[in-house]
Backbone as ProteinMPNN parsed JSONL, in Angstrom:
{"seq_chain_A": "XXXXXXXXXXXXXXXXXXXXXXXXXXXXXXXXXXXXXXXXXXXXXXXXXXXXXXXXXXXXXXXXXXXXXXXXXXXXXXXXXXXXXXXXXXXXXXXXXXXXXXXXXXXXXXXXXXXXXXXXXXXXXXXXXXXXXXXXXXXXXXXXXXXXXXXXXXXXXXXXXXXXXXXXXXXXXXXXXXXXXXXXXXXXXXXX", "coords_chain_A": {"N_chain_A": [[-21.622, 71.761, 49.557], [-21.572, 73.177, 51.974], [-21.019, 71.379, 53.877], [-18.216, 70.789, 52.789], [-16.98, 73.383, 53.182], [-16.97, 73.256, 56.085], [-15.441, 71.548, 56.865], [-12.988, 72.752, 56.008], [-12.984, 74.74, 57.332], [-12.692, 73.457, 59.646], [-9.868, 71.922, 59.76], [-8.573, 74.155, 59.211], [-8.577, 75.678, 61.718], [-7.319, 73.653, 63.577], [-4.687, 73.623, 62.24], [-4.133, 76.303, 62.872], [-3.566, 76.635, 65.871], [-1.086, 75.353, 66.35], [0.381, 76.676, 64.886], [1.214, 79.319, 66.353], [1.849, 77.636, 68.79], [4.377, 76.934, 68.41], [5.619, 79.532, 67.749], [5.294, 80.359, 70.166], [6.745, 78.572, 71.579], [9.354, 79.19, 70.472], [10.117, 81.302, 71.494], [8.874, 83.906, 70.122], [6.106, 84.784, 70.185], [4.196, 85.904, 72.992], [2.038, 85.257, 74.473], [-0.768, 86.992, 76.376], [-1.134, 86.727, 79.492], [-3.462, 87.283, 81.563], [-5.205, 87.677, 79.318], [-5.705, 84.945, 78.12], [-6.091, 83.325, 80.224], [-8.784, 83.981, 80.63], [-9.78, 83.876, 78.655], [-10.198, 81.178, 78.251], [-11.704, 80.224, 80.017], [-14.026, 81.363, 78.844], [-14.636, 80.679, 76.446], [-14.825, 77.927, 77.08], [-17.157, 78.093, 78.218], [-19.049, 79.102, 76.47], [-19.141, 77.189, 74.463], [-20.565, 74.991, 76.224], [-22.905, 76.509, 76.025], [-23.697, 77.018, 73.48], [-24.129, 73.996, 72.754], [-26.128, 73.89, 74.959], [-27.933, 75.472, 73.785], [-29.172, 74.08, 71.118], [-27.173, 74.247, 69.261], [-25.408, 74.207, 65.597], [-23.466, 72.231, 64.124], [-20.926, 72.964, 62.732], [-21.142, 75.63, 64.669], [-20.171, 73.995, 67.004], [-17.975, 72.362, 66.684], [-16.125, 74.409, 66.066], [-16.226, 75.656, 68.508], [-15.135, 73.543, 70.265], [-12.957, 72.807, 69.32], [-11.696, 75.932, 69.809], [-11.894, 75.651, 72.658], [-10.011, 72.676, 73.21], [-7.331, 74.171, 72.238], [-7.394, 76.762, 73.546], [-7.133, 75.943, 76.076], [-3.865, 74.499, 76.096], [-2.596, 76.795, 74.985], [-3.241, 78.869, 77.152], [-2.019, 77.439, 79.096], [0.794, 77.477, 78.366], [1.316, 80.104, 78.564], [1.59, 80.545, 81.193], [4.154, 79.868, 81.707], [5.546, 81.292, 79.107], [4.577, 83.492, 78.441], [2.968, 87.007, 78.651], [1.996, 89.847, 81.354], [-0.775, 89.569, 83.017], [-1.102, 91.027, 85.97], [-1.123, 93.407, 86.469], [-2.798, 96.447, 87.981], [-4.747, 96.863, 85.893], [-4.75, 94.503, 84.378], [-6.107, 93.258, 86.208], [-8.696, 94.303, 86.723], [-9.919, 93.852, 84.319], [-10.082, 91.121, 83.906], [-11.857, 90.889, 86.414], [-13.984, 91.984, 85.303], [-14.612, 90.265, 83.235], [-15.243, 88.294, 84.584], [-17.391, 88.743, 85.704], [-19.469, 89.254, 83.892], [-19.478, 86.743, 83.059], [-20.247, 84.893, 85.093], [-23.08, 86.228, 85.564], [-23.597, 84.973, 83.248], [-24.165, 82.666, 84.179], [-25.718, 82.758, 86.391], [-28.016, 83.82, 85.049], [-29.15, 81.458, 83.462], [-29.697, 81.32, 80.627], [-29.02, 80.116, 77.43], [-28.755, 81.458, 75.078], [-28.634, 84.508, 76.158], [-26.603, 83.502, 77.363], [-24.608, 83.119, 76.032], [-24.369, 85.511, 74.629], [-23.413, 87.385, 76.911], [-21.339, 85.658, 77.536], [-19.393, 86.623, 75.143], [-19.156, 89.157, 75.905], [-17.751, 88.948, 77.752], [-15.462, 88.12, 76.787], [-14.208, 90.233, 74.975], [-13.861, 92.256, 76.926], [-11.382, 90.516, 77.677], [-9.531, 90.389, 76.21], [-8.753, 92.999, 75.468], [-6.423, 93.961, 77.094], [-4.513, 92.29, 76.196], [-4.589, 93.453, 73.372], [-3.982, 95.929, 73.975], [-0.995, 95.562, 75.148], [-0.083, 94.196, 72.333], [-0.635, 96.424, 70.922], [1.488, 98.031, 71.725], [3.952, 96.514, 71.511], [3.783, 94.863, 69.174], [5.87, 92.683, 67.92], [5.613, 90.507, 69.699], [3.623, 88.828, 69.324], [2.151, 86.979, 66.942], [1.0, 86.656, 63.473], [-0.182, 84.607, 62.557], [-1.962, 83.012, 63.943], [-3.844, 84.573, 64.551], [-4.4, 84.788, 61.895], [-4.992, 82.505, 60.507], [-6.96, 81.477, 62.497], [-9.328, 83.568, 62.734], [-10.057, 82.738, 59.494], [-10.499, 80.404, 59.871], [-12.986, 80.895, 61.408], [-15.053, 82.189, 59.92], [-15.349, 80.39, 57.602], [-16.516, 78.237, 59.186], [-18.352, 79.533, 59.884], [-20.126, 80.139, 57.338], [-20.799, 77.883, 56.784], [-23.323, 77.425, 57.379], [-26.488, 78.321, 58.402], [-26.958, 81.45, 59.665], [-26.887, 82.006, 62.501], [-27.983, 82.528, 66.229], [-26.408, 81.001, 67.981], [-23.986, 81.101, 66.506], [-22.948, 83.401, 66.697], [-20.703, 83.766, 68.342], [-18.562, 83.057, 66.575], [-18.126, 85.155, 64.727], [-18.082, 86.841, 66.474], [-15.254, 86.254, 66.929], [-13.976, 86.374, 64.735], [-13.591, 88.937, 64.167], [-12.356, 89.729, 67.035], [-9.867, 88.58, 65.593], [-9.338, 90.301, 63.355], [-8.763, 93.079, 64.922], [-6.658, 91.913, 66.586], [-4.776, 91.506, 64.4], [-4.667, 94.232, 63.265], [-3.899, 95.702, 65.129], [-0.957, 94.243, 65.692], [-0.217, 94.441, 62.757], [0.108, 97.535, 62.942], [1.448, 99.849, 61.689], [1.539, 99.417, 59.267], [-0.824, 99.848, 58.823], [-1.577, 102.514, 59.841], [0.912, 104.132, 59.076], [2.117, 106.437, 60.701], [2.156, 105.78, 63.38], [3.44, 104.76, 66.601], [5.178, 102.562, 68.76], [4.501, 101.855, 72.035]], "CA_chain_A": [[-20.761, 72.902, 49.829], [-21.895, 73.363, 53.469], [-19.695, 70.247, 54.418], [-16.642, 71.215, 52.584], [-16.658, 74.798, 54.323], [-16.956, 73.234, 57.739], [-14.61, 70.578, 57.122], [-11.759, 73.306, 55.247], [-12.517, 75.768, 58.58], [-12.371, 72.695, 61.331], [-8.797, 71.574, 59.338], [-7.468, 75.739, 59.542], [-8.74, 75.62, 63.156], [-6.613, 72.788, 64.168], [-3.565, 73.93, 62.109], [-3.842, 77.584, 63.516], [-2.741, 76.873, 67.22], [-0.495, 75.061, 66.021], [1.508, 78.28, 64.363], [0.822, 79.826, 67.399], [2.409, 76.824, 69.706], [5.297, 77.011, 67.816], [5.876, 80.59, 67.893], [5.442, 80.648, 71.408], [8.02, 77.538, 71.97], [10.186, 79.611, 69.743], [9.897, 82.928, 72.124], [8.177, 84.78, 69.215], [4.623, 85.245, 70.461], [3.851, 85.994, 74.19], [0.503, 85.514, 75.197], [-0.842, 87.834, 77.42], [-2.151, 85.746, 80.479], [-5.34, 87.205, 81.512], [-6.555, 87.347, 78.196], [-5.881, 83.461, 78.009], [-6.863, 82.516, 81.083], [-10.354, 84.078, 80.71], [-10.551, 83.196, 77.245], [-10.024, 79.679, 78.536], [-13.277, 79.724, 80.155], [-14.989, 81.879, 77.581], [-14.717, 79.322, 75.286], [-15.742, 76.544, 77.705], [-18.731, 78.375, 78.352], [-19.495, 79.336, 74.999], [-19.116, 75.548, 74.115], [-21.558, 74.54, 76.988], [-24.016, 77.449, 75.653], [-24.119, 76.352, 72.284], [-24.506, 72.707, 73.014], [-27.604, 74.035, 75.324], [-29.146, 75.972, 72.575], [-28.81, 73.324, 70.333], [-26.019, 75.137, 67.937], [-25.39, 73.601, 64.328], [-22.493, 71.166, 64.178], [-20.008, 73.753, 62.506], [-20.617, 76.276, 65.733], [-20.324, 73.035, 68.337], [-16.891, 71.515, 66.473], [-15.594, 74.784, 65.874], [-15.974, 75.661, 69.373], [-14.612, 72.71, 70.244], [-11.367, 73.467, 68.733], [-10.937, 76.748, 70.294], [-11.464, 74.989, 73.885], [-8.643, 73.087, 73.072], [-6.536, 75.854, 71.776], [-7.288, 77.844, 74.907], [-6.355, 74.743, 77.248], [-2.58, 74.389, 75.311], [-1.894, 78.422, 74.863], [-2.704, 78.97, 78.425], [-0.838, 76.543, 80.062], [2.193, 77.781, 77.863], [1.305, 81.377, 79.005], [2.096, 80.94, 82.639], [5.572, 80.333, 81.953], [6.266, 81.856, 78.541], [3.693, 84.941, 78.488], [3.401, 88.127, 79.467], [1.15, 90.519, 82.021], [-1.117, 89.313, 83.99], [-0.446, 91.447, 87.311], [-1.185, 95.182, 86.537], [-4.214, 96.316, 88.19], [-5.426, 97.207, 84.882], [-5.261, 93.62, 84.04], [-7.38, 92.571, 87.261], [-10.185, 94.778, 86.556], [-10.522, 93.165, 82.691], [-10.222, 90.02, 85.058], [-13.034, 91.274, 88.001], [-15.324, 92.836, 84.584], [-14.871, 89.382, 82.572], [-15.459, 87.082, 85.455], [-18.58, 89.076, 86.0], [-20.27, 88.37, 82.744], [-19.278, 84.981, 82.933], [-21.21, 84.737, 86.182], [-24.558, 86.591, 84.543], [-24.55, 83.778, 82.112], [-24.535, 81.225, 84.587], [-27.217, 83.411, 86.627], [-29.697, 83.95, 83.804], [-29.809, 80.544, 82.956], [-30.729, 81.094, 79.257], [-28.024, 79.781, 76.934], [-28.64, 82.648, 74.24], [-27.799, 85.145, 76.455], [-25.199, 83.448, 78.173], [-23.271, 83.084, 74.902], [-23.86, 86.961, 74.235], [-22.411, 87.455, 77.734], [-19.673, 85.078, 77.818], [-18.626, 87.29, 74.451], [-19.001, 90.56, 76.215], [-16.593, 88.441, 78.891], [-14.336, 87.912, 76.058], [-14.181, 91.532, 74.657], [-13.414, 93.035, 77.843], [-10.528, 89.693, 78.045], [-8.94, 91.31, 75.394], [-8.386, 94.479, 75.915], [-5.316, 93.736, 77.822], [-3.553, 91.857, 74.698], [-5.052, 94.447, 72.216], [-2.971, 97.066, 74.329], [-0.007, 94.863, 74.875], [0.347, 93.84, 70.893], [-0.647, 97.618, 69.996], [2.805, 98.054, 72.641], [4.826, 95.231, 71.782], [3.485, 93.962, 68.189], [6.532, 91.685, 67.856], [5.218, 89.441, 70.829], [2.518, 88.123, 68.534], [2.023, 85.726, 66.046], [-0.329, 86.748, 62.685], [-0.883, 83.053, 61.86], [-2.761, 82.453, 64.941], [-5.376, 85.484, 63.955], [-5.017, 85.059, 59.979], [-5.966, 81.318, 60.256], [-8.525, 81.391, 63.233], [-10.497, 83.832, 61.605], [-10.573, 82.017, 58.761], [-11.301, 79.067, 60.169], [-15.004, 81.291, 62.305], [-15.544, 82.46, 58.775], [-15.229, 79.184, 56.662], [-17.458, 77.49, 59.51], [-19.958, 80.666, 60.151], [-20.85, 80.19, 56.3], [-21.271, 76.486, 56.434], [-24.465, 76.938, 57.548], [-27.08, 79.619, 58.444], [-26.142, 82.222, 60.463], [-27.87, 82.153, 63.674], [-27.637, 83.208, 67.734], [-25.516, 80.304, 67.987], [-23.045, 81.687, 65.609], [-22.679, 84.919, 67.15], [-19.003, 83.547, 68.438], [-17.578, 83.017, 65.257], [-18.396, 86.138, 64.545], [-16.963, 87.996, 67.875], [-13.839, 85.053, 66.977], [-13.243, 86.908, 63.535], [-13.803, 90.264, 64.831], [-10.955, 89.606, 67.751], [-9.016, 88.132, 65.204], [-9.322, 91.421, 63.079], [-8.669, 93.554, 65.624], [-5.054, 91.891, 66.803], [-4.075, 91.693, 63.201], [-4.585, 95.621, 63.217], [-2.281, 95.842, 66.237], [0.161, 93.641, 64.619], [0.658, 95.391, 61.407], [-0.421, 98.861, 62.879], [2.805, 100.888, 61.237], [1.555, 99.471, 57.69], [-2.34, 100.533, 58.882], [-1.609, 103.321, 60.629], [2.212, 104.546, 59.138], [2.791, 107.148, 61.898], [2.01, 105.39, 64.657], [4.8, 104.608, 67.242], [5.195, 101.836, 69.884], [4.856, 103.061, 72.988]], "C_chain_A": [[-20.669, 73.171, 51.328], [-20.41, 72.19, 54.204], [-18.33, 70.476, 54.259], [-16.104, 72.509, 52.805], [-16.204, 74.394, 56.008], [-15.688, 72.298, 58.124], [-12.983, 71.548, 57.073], [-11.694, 74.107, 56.687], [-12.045, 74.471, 59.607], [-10.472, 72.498, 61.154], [-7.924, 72.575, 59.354], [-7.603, 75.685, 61.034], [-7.617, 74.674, 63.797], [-5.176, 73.103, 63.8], [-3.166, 75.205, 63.079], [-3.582, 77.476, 64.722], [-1.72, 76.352, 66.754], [1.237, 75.905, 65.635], [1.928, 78.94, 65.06], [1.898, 78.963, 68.413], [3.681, 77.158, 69.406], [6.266, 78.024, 67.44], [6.01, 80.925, 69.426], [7.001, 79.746, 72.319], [9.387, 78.48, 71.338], [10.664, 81.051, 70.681], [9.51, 83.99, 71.383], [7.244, 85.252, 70.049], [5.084, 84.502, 72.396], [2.908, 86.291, 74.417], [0.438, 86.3, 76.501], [-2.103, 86.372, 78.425], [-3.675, 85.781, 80.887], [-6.305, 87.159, 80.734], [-7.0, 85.677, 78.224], [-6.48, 83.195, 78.914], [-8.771, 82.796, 81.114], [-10.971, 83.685, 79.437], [-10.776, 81.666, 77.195], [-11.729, 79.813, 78.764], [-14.532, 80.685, 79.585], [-15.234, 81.087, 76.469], [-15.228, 78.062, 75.399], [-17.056, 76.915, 77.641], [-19.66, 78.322, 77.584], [-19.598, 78.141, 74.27], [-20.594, 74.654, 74.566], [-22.813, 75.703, 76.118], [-24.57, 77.472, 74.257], [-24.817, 75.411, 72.023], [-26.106, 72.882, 73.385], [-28.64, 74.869, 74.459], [-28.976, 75.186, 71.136], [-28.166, 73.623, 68.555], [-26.025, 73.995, 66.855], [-23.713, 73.05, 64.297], [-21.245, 72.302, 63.986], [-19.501, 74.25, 63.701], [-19.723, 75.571, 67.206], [-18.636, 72.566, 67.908], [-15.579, 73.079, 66.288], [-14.745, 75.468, 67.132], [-15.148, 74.629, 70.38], [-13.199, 72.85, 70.41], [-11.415, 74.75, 69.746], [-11.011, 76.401, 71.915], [-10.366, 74.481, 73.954], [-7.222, 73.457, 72.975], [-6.483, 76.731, 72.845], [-6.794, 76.899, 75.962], [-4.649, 75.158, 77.105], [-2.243, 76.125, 75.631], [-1.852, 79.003, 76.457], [-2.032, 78.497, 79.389], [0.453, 77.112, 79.432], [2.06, 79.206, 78.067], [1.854, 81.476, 79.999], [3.51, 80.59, 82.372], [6.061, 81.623, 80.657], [5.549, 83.402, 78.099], [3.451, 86.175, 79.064], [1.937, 88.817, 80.479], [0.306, 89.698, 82.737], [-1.462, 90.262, 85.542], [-1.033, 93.131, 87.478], [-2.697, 95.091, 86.998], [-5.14, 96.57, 87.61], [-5.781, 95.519, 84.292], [-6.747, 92.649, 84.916], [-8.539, 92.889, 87.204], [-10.731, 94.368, 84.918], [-10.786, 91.832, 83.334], [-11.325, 89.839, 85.508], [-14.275, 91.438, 86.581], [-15.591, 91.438, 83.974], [-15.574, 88.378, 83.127], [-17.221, 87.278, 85.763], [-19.81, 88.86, 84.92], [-20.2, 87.218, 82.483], [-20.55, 84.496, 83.999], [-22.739, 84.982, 85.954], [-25.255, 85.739, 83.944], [-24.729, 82.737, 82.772], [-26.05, 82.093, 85.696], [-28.632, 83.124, 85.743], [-30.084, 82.519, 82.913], [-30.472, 80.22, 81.587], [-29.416, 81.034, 78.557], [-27.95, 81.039, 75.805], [-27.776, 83.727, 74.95], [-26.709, 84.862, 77.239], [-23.79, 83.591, 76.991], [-23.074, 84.33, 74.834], [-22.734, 87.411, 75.389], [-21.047, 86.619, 77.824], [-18.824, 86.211, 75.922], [-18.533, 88.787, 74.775], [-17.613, 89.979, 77.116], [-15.6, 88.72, 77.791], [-13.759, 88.898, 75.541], [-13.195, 92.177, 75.242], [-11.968, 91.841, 78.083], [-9.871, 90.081, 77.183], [-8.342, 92.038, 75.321], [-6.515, 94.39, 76.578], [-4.343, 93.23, 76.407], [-3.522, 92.66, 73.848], [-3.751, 95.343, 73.081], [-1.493, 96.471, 73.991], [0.71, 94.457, 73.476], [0.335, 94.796, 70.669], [1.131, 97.851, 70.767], [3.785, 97.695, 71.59], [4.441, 94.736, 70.267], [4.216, 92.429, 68.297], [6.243, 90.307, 68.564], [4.07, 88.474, 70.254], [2.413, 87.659, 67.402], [1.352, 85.972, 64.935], [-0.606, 85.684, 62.453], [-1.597, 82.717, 62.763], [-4.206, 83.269, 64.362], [-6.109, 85.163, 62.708], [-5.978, 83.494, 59.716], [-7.449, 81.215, 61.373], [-9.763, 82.006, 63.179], [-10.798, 83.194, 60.379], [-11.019, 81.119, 59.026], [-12.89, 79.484, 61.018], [-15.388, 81.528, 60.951], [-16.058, 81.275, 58.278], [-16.597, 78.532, 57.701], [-18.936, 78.132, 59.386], [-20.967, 80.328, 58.588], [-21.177, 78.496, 55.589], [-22.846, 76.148, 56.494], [-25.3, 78.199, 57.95], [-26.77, 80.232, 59.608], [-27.461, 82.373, 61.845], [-27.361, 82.4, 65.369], [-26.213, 82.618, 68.126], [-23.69, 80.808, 67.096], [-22.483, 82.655, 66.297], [-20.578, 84.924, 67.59], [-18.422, 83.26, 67.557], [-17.534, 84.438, 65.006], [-17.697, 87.39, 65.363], [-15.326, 87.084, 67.281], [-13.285, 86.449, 65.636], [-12.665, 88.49, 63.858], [-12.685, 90.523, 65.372], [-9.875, 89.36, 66.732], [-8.584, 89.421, 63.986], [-8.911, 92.684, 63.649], [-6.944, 93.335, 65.877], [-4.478, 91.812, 65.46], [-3.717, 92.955, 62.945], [-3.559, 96.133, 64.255], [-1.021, 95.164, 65.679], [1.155, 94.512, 63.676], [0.391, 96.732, 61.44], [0.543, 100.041, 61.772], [2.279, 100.505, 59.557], [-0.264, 99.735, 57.424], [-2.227, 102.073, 59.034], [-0.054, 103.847, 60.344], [3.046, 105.383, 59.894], [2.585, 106.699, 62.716], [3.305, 104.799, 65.232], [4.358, 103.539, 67.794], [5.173, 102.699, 70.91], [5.675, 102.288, 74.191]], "O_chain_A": [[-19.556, 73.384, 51.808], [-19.325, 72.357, 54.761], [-17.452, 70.428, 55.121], [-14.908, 72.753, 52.647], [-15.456, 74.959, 56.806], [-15.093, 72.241, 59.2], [-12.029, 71.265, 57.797], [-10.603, 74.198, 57.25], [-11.034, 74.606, 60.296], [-9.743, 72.809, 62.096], [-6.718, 72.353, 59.466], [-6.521, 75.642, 61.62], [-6.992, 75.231, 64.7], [-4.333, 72.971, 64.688], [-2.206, 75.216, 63.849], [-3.155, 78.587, 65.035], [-0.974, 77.326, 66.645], [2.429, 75.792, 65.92], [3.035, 79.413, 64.803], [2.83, 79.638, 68.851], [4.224, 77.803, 70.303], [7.379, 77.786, 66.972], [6.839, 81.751, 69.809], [7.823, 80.094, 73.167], [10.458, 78.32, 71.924], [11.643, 81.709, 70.326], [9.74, 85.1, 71.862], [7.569, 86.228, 70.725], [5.691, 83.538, 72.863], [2.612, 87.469, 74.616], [1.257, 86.308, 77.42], [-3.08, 85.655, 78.209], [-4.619, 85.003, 80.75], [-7.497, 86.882, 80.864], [-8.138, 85.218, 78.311], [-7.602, 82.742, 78.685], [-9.678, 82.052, 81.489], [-12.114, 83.321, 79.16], [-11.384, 81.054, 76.316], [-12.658, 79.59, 77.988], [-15.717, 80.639, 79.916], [-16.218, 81.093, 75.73], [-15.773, 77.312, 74.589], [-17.959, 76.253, 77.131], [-20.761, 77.785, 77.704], [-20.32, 78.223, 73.276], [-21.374, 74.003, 73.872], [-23.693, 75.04, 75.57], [-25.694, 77.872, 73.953], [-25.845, 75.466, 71.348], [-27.06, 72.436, 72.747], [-29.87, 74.857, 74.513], [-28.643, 75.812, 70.13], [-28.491, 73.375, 67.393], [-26.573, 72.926, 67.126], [-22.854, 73.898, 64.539], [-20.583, 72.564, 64.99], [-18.384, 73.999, 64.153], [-19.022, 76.126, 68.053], [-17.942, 72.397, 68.911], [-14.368, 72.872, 66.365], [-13.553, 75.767, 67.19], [-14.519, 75.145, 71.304], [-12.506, 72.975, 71.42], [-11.016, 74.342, 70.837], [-10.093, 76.924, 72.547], [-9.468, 75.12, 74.503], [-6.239, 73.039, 73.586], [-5.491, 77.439, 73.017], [-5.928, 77.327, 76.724], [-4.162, 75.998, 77.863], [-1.594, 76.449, 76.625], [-0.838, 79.468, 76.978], [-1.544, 79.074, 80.36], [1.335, 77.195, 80.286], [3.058, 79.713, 77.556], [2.69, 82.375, 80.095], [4.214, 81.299, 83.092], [6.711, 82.623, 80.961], [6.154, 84.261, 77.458], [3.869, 86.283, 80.217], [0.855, 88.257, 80.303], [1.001, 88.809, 83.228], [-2.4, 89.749, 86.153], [-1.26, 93.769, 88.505], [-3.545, 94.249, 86.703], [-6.263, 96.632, 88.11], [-6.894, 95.269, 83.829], [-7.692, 91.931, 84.59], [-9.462, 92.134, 87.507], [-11.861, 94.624, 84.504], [-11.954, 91.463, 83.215], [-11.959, 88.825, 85.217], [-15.416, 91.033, 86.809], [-16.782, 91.135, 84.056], [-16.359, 87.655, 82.513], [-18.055, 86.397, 85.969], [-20.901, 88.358, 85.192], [-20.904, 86.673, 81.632], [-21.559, 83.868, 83.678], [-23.559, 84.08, 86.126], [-26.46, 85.504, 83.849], [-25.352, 81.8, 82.271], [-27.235, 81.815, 85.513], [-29.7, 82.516, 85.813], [-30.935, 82.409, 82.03], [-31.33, 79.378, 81.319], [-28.576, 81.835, 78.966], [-26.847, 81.585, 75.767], [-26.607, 83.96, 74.645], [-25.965, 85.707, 77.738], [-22.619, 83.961, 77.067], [-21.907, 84.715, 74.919], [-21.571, 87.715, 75.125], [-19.935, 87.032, 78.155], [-17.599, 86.313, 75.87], [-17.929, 89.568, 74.04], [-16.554, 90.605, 77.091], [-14.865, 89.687, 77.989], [-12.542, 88.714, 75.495], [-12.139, 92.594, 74.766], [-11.228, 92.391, 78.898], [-8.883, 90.251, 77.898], [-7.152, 91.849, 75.068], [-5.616, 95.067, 76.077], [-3.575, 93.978, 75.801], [-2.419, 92.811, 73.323], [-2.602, 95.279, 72.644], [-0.876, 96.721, 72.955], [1.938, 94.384, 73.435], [1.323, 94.991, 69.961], [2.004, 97.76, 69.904], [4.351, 98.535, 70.891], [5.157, 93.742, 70.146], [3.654, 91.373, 68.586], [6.57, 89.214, 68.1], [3.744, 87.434, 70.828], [2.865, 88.523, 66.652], [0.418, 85.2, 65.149], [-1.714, 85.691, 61.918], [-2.185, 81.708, 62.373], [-5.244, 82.781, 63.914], [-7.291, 85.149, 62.363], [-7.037, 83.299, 59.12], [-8.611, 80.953, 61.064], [-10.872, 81.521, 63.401], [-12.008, 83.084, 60.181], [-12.072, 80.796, 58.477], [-13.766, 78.644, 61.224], [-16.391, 80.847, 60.737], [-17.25, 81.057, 58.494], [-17.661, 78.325, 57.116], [-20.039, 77.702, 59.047], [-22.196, 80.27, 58.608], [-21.571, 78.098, 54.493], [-23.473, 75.205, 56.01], [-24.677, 79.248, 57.793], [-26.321, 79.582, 60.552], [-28.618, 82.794, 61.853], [-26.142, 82.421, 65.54], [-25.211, 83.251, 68.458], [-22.527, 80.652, 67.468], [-21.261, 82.582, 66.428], [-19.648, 85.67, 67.285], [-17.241, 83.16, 67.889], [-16.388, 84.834, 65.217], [-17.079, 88.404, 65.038], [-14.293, 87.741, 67.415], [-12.353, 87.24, 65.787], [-11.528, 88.951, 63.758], [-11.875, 91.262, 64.812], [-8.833, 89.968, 66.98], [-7.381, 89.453, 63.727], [-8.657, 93.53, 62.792], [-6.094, 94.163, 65.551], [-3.312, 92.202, 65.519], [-2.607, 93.13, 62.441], [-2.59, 96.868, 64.063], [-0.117, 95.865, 65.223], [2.3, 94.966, 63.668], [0.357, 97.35, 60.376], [-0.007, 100.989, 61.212], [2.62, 101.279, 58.662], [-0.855, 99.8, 56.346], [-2.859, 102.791, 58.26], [0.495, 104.077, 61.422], [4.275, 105.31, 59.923], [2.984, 107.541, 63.52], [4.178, 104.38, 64.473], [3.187, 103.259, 67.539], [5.584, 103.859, 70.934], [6.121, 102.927, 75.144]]}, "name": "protein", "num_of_chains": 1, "seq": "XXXXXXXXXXXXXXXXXXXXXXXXXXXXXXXXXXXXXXXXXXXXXXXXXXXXXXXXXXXXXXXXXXXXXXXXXXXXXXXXXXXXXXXXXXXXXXXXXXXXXXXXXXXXXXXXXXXXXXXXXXXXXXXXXXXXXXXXXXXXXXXXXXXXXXXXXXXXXXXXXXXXXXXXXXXXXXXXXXXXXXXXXXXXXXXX"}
């Protein structure tokens, strides 16, 4: 069972940018840039920080995949994506870059993963606003499958430190789904 969880999430993982690419080629979904670009190397990191705490195949292939997935989406951000620029985005920027840095400081791969997902949190924030804004600009097949695919792997195998990014992955991916469909969460809520 373990195998055919990790194999069914690695196989949603790979489709789910995919939905995503394709929405973006389409002018549907507009990635917000600074999230991507820092999620770019939140994901590298988190890759490297796994590897060095010797993560369980699922966390290492799943990460994998969203490296990437963050390569591809950000390169198609700088032309077809949005924000970037506000000085609200620079300080999610200046706060992310700074926990990124911590984890290469402290030298301990545990907490570098926790930090590179506090990085990722605060890399966020900026899209979370932007989609709560703007829903339309975003994609649910990118969220609905890439959480499934941290899920499907997270339960391939035992849940441990290593894991912890599937876990923040689903979370994020919970989160913009709620921005998304806020008007059928949240029925009074406006755009703003």
């Amino acid at each position: 069972m373990q195998h055919v969880l990790v194999i069914a999430g690695l196989i949603i993982g790979i489709i789910s940018p995919i939905t995503y690419i394709v929405s973006i080629t389409r002018g549907t979904s507009k990635p917000h840039r600074t999230t991507r670009f820092v999620f770019l190397f939140v994901v590298l990191l988190n890759l490297f920080g796994t590897i060095a705490d010797h993560g369980n195949f699922g966390s290492i292939a799943i990460d994998t995949l969203f490296v990437i997935q963050s390569v591809v989406i950000f390169a198609m951000s700088l032309k077809r994506g949005m924000g970037g620029m506000s000085p609200f985005d620079i300080i999610c920027l200046i706060l992310a870059v700074i926990g990124l840095v911590a984890w290469q400081v402290s030298g301990n791969a545990s907490y570098g993963i926790a930090l590179s997902i506090g990085a990722g949190i605060i890399a966020y924030i900026p899209a979370y606003i932007k989609t709560w804004k703007r829903p339309e600009t975003e994609s649910p097949w990118l969220y609905i499958t890439g959480g499934l695919a941290s899920v499907m792997t997270l339960f391939g195998y035992s849940i441990s430190a290593t894991s912890s990014f599937q876990i923040y992955n689903a979370a994020i991916c919970v989160g913009m789904l709620v921005c998304i469909y806020k008007t059928k969460v949240y029925p009074f809520s406006k755009s703003a």
